[in-house]
Structures are given as structure tokens and as C-alpha cells.
C-alpha positions in Angstrom: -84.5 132.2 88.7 -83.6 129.8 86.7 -86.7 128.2 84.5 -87.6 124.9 84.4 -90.3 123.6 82.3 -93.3 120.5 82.3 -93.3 118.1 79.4 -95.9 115.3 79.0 -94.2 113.1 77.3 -96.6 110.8 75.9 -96.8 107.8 73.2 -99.0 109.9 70.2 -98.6 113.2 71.1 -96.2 115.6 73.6 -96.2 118.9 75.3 -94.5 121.3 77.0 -95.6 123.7 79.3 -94.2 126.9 81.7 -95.8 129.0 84.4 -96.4 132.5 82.5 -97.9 135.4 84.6 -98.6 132.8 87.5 -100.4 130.8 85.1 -99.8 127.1 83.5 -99.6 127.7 80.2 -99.1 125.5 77.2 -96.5 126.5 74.6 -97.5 127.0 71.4 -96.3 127.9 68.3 -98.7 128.9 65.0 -100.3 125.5 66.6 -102.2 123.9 69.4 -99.3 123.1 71.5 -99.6 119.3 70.9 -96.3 117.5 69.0 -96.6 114.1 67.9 -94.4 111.7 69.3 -93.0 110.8 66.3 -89.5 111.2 64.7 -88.3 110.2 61.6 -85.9 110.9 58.7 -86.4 114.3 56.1 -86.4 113.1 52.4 -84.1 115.9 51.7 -82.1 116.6 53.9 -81.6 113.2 55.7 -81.4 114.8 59.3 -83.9 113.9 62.0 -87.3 115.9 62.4 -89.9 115.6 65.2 -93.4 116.3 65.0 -96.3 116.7 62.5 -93.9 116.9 59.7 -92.4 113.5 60.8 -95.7 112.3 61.5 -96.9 113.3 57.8 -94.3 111.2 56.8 -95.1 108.0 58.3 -96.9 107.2 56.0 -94.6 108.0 53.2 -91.4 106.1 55.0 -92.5 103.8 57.9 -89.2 102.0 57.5 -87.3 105.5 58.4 -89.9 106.5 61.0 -90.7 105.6 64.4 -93.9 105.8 66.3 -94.7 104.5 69.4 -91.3 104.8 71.4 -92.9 104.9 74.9 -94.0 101.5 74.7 -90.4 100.5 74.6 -88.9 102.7 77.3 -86.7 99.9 79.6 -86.2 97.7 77.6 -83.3 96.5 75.2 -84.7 97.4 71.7 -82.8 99.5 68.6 -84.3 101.3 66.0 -82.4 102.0 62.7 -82.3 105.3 61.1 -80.8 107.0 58.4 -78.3 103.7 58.9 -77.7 104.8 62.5 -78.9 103.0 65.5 -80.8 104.4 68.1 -82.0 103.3 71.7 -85.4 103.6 73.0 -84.0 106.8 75.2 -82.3 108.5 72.3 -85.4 108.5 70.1 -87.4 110.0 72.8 -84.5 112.6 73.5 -84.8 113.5 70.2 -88.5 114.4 70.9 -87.6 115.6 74.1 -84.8 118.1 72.6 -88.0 119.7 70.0 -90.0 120.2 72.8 -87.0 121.9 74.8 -86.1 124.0 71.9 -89.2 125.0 71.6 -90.0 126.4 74.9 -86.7 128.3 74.3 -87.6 129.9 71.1 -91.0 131.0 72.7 -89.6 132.2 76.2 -86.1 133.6 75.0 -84.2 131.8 77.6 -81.6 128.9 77.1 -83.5 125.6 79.4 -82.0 123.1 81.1 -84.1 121.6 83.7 -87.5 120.1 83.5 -90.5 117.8 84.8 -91.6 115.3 83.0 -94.3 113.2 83.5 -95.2 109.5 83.4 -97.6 107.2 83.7 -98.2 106.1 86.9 -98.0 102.1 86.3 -94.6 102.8 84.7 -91.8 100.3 86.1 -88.5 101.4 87.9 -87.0 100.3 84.9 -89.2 102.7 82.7 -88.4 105.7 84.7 -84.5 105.5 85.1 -85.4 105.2 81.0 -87.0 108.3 80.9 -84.7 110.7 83.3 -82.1 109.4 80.6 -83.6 110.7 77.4 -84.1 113.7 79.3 -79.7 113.8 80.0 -79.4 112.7 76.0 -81.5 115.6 75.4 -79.4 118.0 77.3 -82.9 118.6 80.2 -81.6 118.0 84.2 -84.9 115.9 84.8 -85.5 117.6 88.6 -88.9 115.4 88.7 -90.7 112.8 87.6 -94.1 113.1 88.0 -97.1 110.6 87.7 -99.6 111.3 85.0 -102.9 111.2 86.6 -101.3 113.1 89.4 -100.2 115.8 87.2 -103.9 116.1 85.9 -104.9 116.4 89.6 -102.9 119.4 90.0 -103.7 120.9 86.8 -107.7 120.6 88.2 -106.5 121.6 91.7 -105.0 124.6 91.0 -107.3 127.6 92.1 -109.9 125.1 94.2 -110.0 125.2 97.7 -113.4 122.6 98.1 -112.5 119.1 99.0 -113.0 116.4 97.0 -112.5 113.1 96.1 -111.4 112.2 92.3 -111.0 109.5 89.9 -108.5 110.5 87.3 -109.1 108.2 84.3 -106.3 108.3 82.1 -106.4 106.5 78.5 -103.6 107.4 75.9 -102.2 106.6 72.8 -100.0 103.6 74.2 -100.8 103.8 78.4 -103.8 103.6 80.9 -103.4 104.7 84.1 -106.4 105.2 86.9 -105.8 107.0 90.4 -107.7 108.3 93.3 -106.9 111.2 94.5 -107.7 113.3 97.1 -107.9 117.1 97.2 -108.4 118.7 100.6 -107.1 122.0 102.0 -104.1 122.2 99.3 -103.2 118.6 99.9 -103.1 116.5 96.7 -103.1 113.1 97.7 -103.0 110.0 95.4 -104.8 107.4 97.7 -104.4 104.4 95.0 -103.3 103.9 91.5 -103.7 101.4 88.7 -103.2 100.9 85.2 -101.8 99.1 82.2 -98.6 100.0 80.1 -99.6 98.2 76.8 -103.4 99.7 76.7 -104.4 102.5 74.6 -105.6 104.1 71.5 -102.7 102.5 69.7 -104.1 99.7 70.2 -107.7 100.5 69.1 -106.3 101.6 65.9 -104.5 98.4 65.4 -108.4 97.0 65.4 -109.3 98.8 62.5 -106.3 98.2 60.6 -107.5 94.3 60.9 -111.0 95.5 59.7 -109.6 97.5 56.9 -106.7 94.4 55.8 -109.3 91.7 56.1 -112.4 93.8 53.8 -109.3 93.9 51.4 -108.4 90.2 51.7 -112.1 89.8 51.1 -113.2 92.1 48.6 -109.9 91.8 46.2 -108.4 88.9 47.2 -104.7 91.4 48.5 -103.2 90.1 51.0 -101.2 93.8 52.6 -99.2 92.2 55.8 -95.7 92.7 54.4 -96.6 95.8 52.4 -95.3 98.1 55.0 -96.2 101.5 52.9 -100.0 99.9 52.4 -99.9 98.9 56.1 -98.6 102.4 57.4 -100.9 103.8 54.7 -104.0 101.8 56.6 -102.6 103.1 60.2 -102.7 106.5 59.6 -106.6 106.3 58.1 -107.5 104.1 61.1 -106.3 106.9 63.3 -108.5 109.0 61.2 -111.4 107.2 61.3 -111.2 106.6 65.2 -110.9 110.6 65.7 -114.1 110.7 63.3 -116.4 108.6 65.5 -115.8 110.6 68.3 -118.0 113.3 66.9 -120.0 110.7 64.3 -122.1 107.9 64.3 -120.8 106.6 60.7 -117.4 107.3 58.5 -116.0 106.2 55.5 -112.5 105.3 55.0 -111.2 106.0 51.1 -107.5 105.2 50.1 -106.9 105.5 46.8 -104.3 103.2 44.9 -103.5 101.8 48.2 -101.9 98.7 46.3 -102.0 96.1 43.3 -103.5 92.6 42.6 -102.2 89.4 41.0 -103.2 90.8 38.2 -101.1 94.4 38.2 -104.7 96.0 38.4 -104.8 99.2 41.2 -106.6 98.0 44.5 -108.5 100.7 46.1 -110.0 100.5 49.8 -113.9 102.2 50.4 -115.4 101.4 53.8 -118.1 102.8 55.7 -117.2 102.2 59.5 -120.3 102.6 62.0 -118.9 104.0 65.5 -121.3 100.7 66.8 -118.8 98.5 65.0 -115.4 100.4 66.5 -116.3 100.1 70.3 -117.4 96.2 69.8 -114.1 95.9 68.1 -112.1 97.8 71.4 -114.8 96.5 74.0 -112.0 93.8 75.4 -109.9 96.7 75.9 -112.3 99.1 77.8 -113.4 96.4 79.9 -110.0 95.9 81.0 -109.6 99.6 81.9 -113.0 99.4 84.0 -111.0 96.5 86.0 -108.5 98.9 86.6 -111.0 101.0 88.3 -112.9 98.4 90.0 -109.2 97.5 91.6 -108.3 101.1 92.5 -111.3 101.5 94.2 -111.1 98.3 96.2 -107.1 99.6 97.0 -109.1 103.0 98.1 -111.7 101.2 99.9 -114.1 103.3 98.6 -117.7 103.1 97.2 -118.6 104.7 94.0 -120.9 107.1 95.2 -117.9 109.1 97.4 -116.6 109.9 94.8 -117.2 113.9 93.6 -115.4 114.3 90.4 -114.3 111.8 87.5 -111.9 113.9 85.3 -110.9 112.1 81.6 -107.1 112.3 80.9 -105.6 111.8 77.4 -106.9 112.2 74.0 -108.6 108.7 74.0 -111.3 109.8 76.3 -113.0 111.2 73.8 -114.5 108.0 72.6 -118.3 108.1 73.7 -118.1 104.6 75.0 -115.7 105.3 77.6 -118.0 108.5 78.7 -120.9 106.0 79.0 -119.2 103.6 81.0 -118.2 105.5 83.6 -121.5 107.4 84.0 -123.3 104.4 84.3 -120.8 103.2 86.8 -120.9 106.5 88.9 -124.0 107.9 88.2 -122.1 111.5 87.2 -121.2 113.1 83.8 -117.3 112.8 83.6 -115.4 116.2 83.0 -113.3 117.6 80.3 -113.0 121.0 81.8 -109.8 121.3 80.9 -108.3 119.5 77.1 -107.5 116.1 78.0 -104.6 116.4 75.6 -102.9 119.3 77.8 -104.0 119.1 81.1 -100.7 116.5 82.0 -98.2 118.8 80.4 -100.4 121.5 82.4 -99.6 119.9 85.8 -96.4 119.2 85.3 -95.5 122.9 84.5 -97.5 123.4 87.7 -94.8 121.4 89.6 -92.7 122.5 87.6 -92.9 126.1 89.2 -92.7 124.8 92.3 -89.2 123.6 91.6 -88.3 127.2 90.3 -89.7 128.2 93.9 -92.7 129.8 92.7 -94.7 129.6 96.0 -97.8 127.3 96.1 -100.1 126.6 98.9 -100.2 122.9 97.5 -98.8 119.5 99.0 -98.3 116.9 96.8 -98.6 113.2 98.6 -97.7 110.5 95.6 -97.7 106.6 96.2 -96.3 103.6 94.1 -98.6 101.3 92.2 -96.5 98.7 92.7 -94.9 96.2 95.4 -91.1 96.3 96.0 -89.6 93.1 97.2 -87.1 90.3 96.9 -86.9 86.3 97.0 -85.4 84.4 99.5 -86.2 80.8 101.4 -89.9 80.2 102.5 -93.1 78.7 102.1 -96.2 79.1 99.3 -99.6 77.3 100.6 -97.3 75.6 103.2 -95.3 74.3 100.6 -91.3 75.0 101.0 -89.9 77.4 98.0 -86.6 78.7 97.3 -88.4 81.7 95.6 -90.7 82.7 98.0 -91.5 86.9 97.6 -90.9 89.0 100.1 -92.6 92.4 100.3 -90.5 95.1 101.5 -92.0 98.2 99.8 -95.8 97.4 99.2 -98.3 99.3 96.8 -99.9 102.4 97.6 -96.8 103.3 100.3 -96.7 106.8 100.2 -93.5 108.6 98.5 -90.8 108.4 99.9 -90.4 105.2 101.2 -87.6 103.5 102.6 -88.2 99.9 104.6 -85.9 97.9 105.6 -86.1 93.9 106.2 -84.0 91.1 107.9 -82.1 88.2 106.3 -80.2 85.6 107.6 -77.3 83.7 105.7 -77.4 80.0 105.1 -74.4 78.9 105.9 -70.9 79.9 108.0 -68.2 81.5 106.1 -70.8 82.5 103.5 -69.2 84.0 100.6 -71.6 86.2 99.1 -75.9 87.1 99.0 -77.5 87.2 95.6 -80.3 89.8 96.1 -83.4 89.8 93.1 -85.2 92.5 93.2 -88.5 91.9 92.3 -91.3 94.1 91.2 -95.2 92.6 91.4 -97.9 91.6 93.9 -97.7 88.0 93.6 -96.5 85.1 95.8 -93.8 83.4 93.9 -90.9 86.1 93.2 -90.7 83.9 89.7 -94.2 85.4 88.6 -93.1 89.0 89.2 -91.1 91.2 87.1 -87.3 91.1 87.9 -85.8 94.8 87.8 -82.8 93.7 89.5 -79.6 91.5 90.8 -77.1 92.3 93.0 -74.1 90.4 94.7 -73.2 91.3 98.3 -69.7 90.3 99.0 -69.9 89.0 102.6 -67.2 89.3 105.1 -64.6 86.4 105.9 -65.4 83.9 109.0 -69.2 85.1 109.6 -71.1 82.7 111.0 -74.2 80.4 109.5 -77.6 82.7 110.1 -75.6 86.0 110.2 -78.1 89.2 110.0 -77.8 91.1 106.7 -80.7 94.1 106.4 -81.8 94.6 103.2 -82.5 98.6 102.5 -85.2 100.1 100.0 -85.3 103.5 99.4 -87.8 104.5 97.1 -88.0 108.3 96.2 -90.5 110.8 94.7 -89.9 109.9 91.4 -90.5 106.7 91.6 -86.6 105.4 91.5 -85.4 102.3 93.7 -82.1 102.3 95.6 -81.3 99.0 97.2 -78.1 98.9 99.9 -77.9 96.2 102.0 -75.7 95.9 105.4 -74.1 93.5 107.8 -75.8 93.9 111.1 -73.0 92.2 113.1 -70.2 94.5 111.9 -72.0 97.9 110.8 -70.8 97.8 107.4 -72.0 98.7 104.1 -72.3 96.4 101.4 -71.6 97.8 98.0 -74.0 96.3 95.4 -73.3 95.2 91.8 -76.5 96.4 89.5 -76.7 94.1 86.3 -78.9 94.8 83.8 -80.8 96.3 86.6 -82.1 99.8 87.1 -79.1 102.1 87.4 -78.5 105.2 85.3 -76.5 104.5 82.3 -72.8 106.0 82.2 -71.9 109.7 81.8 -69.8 108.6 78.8 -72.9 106.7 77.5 -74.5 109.9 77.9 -72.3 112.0 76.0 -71.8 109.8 72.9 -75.2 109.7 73.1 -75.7 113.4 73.1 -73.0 114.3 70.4 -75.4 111.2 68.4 -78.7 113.0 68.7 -77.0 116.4 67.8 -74.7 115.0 64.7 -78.5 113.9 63.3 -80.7 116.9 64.4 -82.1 118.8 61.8 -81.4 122.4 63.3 -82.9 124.9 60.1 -86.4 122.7 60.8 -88.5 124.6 63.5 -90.8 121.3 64.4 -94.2 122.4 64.2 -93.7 126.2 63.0 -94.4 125.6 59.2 -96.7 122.3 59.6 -100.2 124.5 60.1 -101.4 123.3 56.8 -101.1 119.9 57.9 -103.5 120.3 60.9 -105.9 123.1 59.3 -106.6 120.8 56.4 -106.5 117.4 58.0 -109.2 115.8 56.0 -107.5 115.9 52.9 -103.9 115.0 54.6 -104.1 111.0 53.5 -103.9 112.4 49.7 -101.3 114.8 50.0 -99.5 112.7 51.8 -99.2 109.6 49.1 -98.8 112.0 46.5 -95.6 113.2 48.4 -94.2 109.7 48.4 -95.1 109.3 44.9 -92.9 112.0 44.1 -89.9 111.3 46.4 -89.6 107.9 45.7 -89.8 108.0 42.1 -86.8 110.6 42.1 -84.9 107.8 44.2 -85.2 104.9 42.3 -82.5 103.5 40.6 -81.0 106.8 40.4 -82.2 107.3 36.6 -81.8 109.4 34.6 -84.8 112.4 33.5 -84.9 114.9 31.7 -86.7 117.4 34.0 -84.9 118.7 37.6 -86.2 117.5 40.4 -87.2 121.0 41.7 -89.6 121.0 39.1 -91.0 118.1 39.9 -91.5 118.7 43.3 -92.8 122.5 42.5 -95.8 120.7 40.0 -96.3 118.1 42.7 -96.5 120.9 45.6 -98.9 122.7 43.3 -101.0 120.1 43.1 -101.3 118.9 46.4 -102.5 122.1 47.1 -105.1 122.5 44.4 -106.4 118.8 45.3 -107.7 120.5 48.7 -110.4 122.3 46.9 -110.8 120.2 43.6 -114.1 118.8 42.6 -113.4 114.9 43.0 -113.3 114.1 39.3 -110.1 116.0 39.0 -109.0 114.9 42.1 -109.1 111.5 40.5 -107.4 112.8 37.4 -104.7 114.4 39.4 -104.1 110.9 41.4 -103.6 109.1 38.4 -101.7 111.5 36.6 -99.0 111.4 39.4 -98.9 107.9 39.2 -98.3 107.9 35.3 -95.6 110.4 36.6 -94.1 107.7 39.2 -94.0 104.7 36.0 -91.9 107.2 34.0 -89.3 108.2 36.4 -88.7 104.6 37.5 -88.5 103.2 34.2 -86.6 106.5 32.8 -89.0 107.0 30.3 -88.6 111.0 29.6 -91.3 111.0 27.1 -94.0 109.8 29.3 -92.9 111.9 32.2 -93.5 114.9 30.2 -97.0 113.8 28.7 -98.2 113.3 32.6 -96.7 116.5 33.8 -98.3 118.6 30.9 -101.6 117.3 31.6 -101.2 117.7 35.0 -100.3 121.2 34.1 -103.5 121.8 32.2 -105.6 120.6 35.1 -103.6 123.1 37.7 -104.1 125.8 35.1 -108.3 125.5 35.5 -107.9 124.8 39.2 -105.9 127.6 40.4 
């Protein structure tokens, strides 16, 4: 049987999951199981690494690290690393490619075929997007599989009472909301709604403002195109947003986060209340509650049928979201299972089901969008030559395929330009264009000849459009541009022999980054003192009189003392590396010594 695993793969953080002794299981390794999306470029070696230790450097190298990748998936965007430039797919491959490696390390057996999951609001475009990362990455994508509905399976699994569910879904970059129905096995998505650009990215984003406006305010810095200071305030937003899931108050401390006019170090204190954050985000909640006003509407269903409200992705854990939808259902949402792996949970669920596992479940999907085209018509009465023209319409169950009838305009009609459209409203303009084809007509046909216009949409989501000529029975071969269609096999294999020219393979992703999750709280220090070190040894290629391994040895040593220190010597060590970073830049070998000596006397009391 040949395995195939479930991956979540999802704008913070990733997963990957297998059926183990009948059982969904995450894969772990000296970890929770969860891999930040994040790739960027080792200081040392200058390969590509995934993960927490990509993640700790963020804030050391936001120019040579990239966050966030899901919220570019279909569309035309480049990301430069290392001096190489990668596509929105081949980024995600790479994360893709840790996460497939890893199930192999911890199963023993080579991989090649997986689920993955996305969000349900995710356009045609996003998913042809996706299956491709998962080619780069060397994974035969057999399924892609909605978000929330992957939850519902994950809470299906083992339940035989019917229900009626709201899956509320907030991530790092995505919001999805579905109802789903559970009844005798059957898992059945009745409606589903969301936003693509919504998330705890964003609510982080809204602290960084805080934080870069109390700066502007209290010491007169203005930090926009400081990009280490910036990256520096992201990662301690993120911090403090975790903090106030569990706290009312927190206080946000970077250290030597920049300097004035002056020359004099700035440094950032700032007591956060958890009041403050959810005014700050309350635009964006609101918006998600929308979403579930409109999915219940799609349903037409009241609030009170519902049985269960299950919370989806690590942003749920915000108390405001908790409270709004208990005061809106009159029930206690469930975290039964972690909303960080229950996704990568379901998908390993259907996963098995592709490796023919047998399971008494049905899974009935729909689309959350409106497939259509423009042709001539009327809006209000009004005549338009952009009129849109349902052909697939939201909610349809998966697979659909509808067909409509067109009519030429003229005899001995060359060619039909078909637009695909994606979108609900009237005027084919205001929807989102995924597609264009030309339809070479035959010679001689007459003005108001029948051409059918095919949709096939499967379960994952994909379009297929073929069109025919009703009066002759032939096909019509369509011309995709810019369009939906699976990029080339030869695109795929540069791409491929890309990602594994730059992979890092002696780095094991997440293997040796358990210090970076067990001591979290003190992960902002280490983390600038490690770009202190690195970048001074890279600047202006100077001269010193000490190696560099020594350096990083005293450095390494003190990032690990500073976890424990009182904070007076915490301050002294913080300074001391800085004296460190002045020497080295200006090659100043007598200074460089002082700092490291007395930084050597304090590691000699502390350890």
C-alpha cells in the first residue's frame, strides 16, 4: 500500500499527518508537530531552511526570509533569495518538501503522494497554485481538500450522532466559515464562506502600528524603512498577541531596537492591555461574524439548529472570538481537539482513504463560489456587453459539471472569446477574471449558431472549461492565457532541480530547534544577539584578530546563560555584545577583545 500523507499547509504554521494504527496522527519530531511556514536563507551555510530555525531568523534577516507565502499563492509575484528568484509555488514547495521529508524520516518509507488542504474560499487560481508546489516538491497532490471540511472529518471520525456544525476557521493569513452536516457517516458541507486576506497576520500588523507609533511618540524614531527594527517589532507583536490569550495585560521590551538623531540607543517598553488588542482587531472580527451571518443565510438556517461550533486555527484562541460566538449561539465553542492540528488531522484522515483504508464516511464538498462567463444582456433592463452569466453557482455540490447555450453574433464568425469569471455579482467586470479562452469556429456557420459552453468542476475544486459546436458535434480546443492551467512539466522540473540545488539537506527542520520553543520567552534576546554576531562578522569583510568560531562559541555561551541571568547582567551582556558589534565593523581588535573579556568574566559567574 503505498502511503500517502495529510498536510495543512497553512500561512504561520504547517503540518503533516498519517494514519498510524488506524489512527490520525500528527508527526512529530522532539516537537509539537507544528512547522512555521517560513523559509529563509542559513547564515552559514547559505542553503535554504524551513521551520523554527528559519522562523528564529526573521528577525535577524527579513530581507533573506519569507513569511507569509500563502497569501500570494496565484498570483505573479517573485521573492529573491540567496540572489535566486523564487515563485510563490517554489517557496511553499520548499516547505512542502520539509514536511515530506519529515514524514519519511519518522515512518521509514520514501513518500510521494499526499492531501493537502486549503482554505475553502481559495480561488481556482489558488488551487492549480497549490497542486504545483506540491509537483516542485516532488508530492503527487491526489487531493485537495477544504480546510473547515478537513476539521469536520477530524471531529467526525468515531461519531455516529447527527449534527449540525459551524466550523469557524481563523488563521494566520485566511478565514474560512462552513456548515456542515454530519449524519449517518455523511459529511456534508451545506455552505461556505470566508475571506483570503483575513487573519492573525493581520492582527499583528495592528500592534506593530501601536508599537511604531509609541516610538514615533515617545523618541521621536521614525522605524518604517528600518526593516531589521520592523521585523524586530513583528515578531514581539506575535508575541504579545499569543500572551493575551491567556492574560489580561503584557509588556513588550525590545532592547536596542534602534538609534535617534542623536546616535543615542532607542529602546521600546510597552504595557499592552488585551482590552486595547481586540478594539485594535474588532473591524476584523466583525467582518468574520459577516461571514457567518452569510453562511447561515446560504444554509437557511437559524442559529439555534445548530449543535456544535468547533474553532479552527490557532487564532481562535483569542477570548474575543470565543465570546462572540457564544453570544451569538448561546453555546460554548469547542477546542476538543488543538485547533492548530485538527486540519492536518483531517486531511490524513482522507488521506487514508486514498491509501484505501476503509471508512464508513461520505464526504459531500461544495464551491463557495459562482462559476460563470460574460456574454450580451441586460443589467436593470439596461443593455450590457458584459452581462454575467452563472453556469456553476455557489454551494453546487462537488462535482459539478453544467453546461449552457450561446449563440454567435454574426455568419461566418471567426472565433468566441470566452472569460471566465469567478464572483456572485451582475456585471462579469466586478468579478474576478480566472480565465480567457479563444474558440476557433468553423468556416461558413451561420449568424446565431449554437456553441455549449462546458464546466466541469471537480473535487478539488479545479475548473475545466470545453466548449462545443452544437451543429457539427465538434470539440473546440481552448487556448488558456494566464488562466488556470497547470504550469509545464519542464517548468516543473527546472523548478524541482531549483528547490533541490538550494535545499539545505544536513539540516533536519525542526529536530535541533527544541530550545527555541521550550524557552520562548527569552527568544526576542537570543535572537538579536545572533544578528549582532553574524552581521558584524560580515561587514566589510575586516579584518580581526579572533576566529570567528570563537566568536560565535562566546556568543552561543551567552545566549544561553542570558536565559537564566538576573536582568542586571542581562543588560550587561546586551551591551557588551554591542561593544563587540562597533569593534568588528570598524576593525578595531583592541576593543573587540576588551568586550569579549568582560563578557568572559560575566559567563564565568553565570555558568
Amino acid at each position: 500500500m503505498e502511503p500517502v500523507i495529510g498536510i495543512d499547509l497553512g500561512t504561520t504554521n504547517s503540518e503533516v499527518a498519517f494514519i498510524m494504527d488506524g489512527k490520525s496522527r500528527i508527526i512529530k519530531e522532539n516537537d509539537n508537530g507544528i512547522v512555521p511556514s517560513c523559509v529563509s536563507v542559513d547564515g552559514n551555510s547559505k542553503r535554504i531552511i524551513v521551520g523554527m530555525k528559519a522562523k528564529n531568523q526573521a528577525v535577524l534577516y527579513p530581507n533573506d526570509t519569507v513569511l507569509s507565502v500563502k497569501r500570494s499563492m496565484g498570483i505573479d509575484k517573485r521573492y529573491e533569495l540567496n540572489g535566486t528568484s523564487y515563485s510563490p509555488q517554489e517557496i511553499s514547495a520548499f516547505i512542502l518538501k520539509e514536511l515530506k521529508e519529515r514524514a519519511e524520516r519518522v515512518t521509514g518509507m520514501e513518500i510521494s503522494r499526499a492531501v493537502i488542504t486549503t482554505p475553502a474560499y481559495f480561488t481556482d487560481a489558488q488551487r492549480q497554485a497549490t497542486r504545483e508546489a506540491g509537483e516542485i516538491a516532488g508530492l503527487n497532490v491526489v487531493r485537495i481538500l477544504n480546510e473547515p471540511t478537513a476539521a469536520a472529518l477530524a471531529y467526525e471520525s468515531g461519531e455516529t450522532k447527527s449534527r449540525r456544525i459551524l466550523v469557524y476557521d481563523l488563521g494566520g493569513g485566511t478565514f474560512d466559515v462552513s456548515i456542515v452536516r454530519l449524519e449517518d457517516g455523511v459529511v456534508e458541507v451545506l455552505a461556505s464562506t470566508g475571506d483570503n486576506h483575513l487573519g492573525g497576520d493581520d492582527f499583528d500588523h495592528e500592534i506593530e502600528i501601536m508599537l511604531m507609533n509609541h516610538l514615533n511618540s515617545e523618541s521621536g524614531v521614525n522605524i518604517t524603512d528600518n526593516s531589521v527594527a520592523r521585523a524586530r517589532l513583528r515578531h514581539a507583536a506575535e508575541q504579545a498577541k499569543i500572551e493575551l490569550s491567556s492574560a489580561p495585560f503584557t509588556t513588550i521590551q525590545e532592547d536596542f531596537l534602534t538609534k535617534n538623531a542623536t546616535g543615542e540607543d532607542v529602546h521600546l517598553s510597552y504595557e499592552l492591555s488585551r482590552v486595547e488588542f481586540e478594539n485594535a482587531i474588532s473591524e476584523y472580527l466583525q467582518k468574520t461574524m459577516d461571514s457567518v451571518n452569510k453562511a447561515l443565510k446560504d444554509a437557511s438556517m437559524l442559529p439555534s439548529a445548530l449543535d456544535q461550533i468547533i474553532l479552527v486555527g490557532g487564532s481562535t484562541r483569542i477570548p474575543m472570538i470565543s465570546a462572540m460566538l457564544e453570544e451569538k449561539f448561546k453555546q460554548i465553542p469547542h477546542q476538543a481537539i488543538d485547533p492548530d492540528l485538527c486540519v492536518a488531522m483531517g486531511a490524513a484522515i482522507q488521506a487514508g482513504r486514498e491509501m484505501g483504508i476503509e471508512s464508513s464516511t461520505l464526504l459531500l464538498d461544495i464551491t463557495p463560489y459562482t462559476f460563470g462567463t460574460s456574454a450580451l444582456g441586460e443589467i436593470d433592463g439596461m443593455p450590457c456587453k458584459t452581462t454575467f452569466v452563472p453556469i456553476i453557482k455557489r454551494n453546487s455540490k462537488l462535482p459539478a459539471v453544467k453546461s449552457e447555450a450561446f449563440a454567435t453574433l454574426c455568419e461566418n464568425q471567426k472565433l468566441v472569446e470566452i472569460l471566465v469569471y469567478q464572483g456572485e455579482k451582475p456585471n462579469a467586470l466586478d468579478n474576478v477574471k480566472i480565465g480567457r479562452f479563444e474558440f476557433k469556429l468553423s468556416p461558413n456557420l451561420p449568424a446565431h449558431s449554437i456553441i455549449i459552453l462546458k464546466y466541469e468542476l471537480d473535487i478539488n475544486g479545479i475548473l475545466k472549461v470545453r466548449g462545443i459546436e452544437k451543429e457539427s458535434g465538434r470539440e473546440i480546443n481552448g487556448v488558456i492565457e494566464n488562466a488556470f492551467s497547470q504550469i509545464s512539466e519542464d517548468k516543473i522540473s527546472a523548478s524541482k532541480s531549483k528547490i533541490d540545488d538550494a535545499w539545505d539537506t544536513s539540516f533536519s527542520n525542526d529536530t535541533s530547534s527544541s530550545d527555541a520553543i521550550d524557552h520562548a520567552d527569552g527568544a526576542s534576546i537570543i535572537d538579536i544577539n545572533e544578528h549582532t554576531s553574524k552581521k558584524a562578522f560580515a561587514a566589510n569583510n575586516k579584518e580581526i584578530s579572533k576566529e570567528t568560531s570563537e566568536i560565535d562559541i562566546l556568543i552561543n555561551r551567552a545566549r544561553d546563560a542570558m536565559k537564566s541571568a538576573p536582568d542586571e547582567d542581562k543588560n550587561d551582556i546586551i551591551n557588551l555584545i554591542e561593544d563587540m558589534t562597533d569593534a568588528i565593523e570598524s576593525g578595531d581588535d583592541d576593543a573587540l577583545n576588551e568586550a569579549s573579556q568582560e563578557l568572559e568574566d560575566i559567563l564565568f559567574y553565570l555558568e
